[in-house]
VEXDREN-2710 file (C-alpha; in Angstrom, 1 decimal):
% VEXDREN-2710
k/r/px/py/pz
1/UNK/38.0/215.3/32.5
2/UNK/34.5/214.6/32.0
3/UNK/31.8/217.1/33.3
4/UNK/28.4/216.2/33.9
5/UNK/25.5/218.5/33.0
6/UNK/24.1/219.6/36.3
7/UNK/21.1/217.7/37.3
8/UNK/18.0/218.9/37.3
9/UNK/18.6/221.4/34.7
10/UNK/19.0/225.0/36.4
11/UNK/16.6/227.5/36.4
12/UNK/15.3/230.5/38.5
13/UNK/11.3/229.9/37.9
14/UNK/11.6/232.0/34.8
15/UNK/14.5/230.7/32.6
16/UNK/16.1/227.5/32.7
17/UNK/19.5/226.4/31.6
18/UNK/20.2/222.8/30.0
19/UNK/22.4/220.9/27.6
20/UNK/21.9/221.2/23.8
21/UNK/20.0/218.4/21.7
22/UNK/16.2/218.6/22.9
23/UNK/14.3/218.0/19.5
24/UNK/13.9/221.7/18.1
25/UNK/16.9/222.8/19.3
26/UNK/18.7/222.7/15.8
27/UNK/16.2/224.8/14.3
28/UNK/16.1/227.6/16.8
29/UNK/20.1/227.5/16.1
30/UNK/19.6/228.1/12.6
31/UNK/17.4/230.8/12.7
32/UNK/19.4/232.8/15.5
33/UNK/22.6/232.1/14.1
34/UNK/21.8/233.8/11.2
35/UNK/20.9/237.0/12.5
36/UNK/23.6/240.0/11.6
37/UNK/23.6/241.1/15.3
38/UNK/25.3/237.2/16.2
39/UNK/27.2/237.2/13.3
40/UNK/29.1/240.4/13.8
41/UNK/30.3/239.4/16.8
42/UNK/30.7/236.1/16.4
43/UNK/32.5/235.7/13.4
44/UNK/33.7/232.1/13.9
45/UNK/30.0/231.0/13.1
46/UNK/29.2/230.5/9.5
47/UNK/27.5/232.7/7.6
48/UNK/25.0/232.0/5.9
49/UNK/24.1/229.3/9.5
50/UNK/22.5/226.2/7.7
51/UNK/20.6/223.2/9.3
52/UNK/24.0/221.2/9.0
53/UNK/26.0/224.1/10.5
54/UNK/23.6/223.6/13.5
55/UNK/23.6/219.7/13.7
56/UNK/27.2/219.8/13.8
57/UNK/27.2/222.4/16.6
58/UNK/24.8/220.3/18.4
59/UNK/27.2/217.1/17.9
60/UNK/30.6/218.9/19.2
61/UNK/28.4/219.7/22.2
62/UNK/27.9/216.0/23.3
63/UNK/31.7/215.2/22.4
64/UNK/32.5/218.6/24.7
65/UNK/30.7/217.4/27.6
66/UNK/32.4/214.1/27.8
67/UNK/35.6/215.1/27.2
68/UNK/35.4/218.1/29.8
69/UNK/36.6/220.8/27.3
70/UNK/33.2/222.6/26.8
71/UNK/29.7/222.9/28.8
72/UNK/27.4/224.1/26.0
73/UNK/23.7/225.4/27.3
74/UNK/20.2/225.9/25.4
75/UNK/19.2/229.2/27.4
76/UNK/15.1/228.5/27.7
77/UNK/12.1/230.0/28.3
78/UNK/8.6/228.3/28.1
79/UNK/10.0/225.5/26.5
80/UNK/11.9/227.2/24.0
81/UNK/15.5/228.0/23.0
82/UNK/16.1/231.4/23.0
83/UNK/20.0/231.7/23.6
84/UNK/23.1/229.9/24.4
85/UNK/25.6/230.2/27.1
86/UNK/28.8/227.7/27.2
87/UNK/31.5/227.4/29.4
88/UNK/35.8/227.0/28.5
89/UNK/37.0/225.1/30.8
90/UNK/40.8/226.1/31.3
91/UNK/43.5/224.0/33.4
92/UNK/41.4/221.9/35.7
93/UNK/44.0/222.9/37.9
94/UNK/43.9/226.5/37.9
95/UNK/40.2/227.1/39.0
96/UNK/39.8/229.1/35.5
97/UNK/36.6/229.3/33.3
98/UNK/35.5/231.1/30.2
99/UNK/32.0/232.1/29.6
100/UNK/30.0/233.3/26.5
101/UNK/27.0/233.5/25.2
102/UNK/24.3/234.5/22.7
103/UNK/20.6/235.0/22.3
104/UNK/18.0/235.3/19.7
105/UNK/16.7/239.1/18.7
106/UNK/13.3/238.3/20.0
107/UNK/14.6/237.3/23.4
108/UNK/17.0/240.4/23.5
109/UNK/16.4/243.7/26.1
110/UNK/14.1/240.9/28.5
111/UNK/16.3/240.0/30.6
112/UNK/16.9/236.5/29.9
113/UNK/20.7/236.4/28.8
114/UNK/21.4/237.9/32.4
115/UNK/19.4/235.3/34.1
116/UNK/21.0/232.4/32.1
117/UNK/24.0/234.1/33.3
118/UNK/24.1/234.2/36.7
119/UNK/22.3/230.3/36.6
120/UNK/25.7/229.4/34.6
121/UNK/28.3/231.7/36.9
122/UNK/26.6/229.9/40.2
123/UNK/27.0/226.0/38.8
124/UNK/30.7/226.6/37.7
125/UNK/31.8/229.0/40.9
126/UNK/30.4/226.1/43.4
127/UNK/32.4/223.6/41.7
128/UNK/35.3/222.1/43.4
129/UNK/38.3/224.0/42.4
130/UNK/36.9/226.8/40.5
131/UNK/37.8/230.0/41.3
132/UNK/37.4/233.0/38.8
133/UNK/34.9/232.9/35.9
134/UNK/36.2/235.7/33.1
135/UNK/33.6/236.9/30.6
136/UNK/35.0/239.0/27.4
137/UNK/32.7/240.8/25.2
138/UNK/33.8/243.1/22.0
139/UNK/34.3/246.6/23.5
140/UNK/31.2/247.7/20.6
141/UNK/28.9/245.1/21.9
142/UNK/27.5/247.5/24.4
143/UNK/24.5/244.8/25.1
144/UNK/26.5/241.9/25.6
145/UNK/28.6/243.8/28.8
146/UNK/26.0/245.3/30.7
147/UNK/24.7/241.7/30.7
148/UNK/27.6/241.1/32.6
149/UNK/27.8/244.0/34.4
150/UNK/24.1/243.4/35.8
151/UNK/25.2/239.6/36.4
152/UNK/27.6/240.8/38.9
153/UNK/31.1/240.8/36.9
154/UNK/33.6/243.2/37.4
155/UNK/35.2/244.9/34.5
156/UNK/38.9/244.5/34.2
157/UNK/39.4/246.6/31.4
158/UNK/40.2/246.2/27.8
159/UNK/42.2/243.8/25.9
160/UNK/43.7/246.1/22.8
161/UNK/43.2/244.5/19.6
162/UNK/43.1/240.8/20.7
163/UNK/41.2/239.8/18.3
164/UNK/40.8/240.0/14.0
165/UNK/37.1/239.6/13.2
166/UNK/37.7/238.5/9.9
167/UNK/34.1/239.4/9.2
168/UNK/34.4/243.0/10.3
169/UNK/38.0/242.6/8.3
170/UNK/39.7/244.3/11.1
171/UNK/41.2/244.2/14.9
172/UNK/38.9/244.5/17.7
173/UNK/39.1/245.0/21.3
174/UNK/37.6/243.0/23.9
175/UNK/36.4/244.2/26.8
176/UNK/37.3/241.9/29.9
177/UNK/35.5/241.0/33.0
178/UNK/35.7/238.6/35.9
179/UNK/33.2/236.9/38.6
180/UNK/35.0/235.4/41.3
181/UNK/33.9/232.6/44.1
182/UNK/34.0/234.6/46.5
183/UNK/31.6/237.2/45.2
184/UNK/28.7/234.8/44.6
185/UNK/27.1/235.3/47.9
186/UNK/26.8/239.3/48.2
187/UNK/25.2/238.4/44.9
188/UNK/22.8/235.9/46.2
189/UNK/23.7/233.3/44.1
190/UNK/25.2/231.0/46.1
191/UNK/22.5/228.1/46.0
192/UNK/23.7/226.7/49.3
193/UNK/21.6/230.4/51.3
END
């Protein structure tokens, strides 16, 4: 299943949301990907995060697109990338998504990650079929869930010890929330208002 990026690129007038591969886009990988706050979290992203790391990143994003697996996002502002937000696709037939996401330390506390959020949860919950976007966050990444929380998910509750973050060297817990179709509109997201 291929999924096309959608066209224009989103945005609310303040951030916008597009694929990955503009020309700079490698080096604003590098240097947020190498921040400790990412890489805790994230601990299936290299560490030290070199220029190669980030060109391969940016080449499993094209491949990802095509092949319907992965919708990978630069999260912008003013021309810059600032963040990333991508999209698991699950069974095309079960109206299931995954989203996560990322942004630089400078970007952090403005807002932004929440905007890109909602842009994101809007494209995939008006797509034919979809149903139920779900959102988990490590149950110590504070920041990362009341980004979701103020995008309008719903907290599920916790997923006990799903995970080993071999960088922390130990389990963690994820905390699990949802955004479904039907809650777009209370929300105001629904683009066809």
């Amino acid at each position: 299943m291929t999924v096309e990026p959608p066209e224009p690129a989103l945005t609310d007038g303040v951030v916008a949301v597009r694929p990955w591969g503009e020309p700079g886009d490698a080096d604003a990988i590098v240097a947020a990907c190498n921040d400790q706050a990412i890489a805790e979290f994230l601990d299936m992203i290299p560490q030290p995060y070199t220029r190669s790391d980030a060109d391969a990143y940016l080449d499993i994003c094209q491949v990802a697109w095509r092949d319907g697996t992965f919708s990978n996002f630069a999260v912008v502002i003013d021309g810059q990338a600032v963040g990333s937000i991508g999209v698991r696709w699950k069974d095309p037939g079960d109206g299931v998504a995954e989203v996560g996401y990322w942004v630089a330390a400078d970007a952090r506390g403005t807002g932004v990650c929440t905007r890109a959020l909602r842009l994101v949860a809007s494209w995939v919950l008006t797509r034919p079929g979809m149903a139920r976007l779900e959102l988990r966050a490590a149950e110590e990444n504070v920041a990362s869930q009341r980004v979701a929380e103020k995008a309008g998910f719903t907290r599920e509750g916790v997923l006990r010890s799903s995970h080993y973050n071999a960088r922390l060297g130990r389990r963690i817990d994820w905390a699990m929330f949802s955004l479904l179709r039907g809650e777009l509109d209370p929300l105001g997201l629904n683009p066809t208002r």
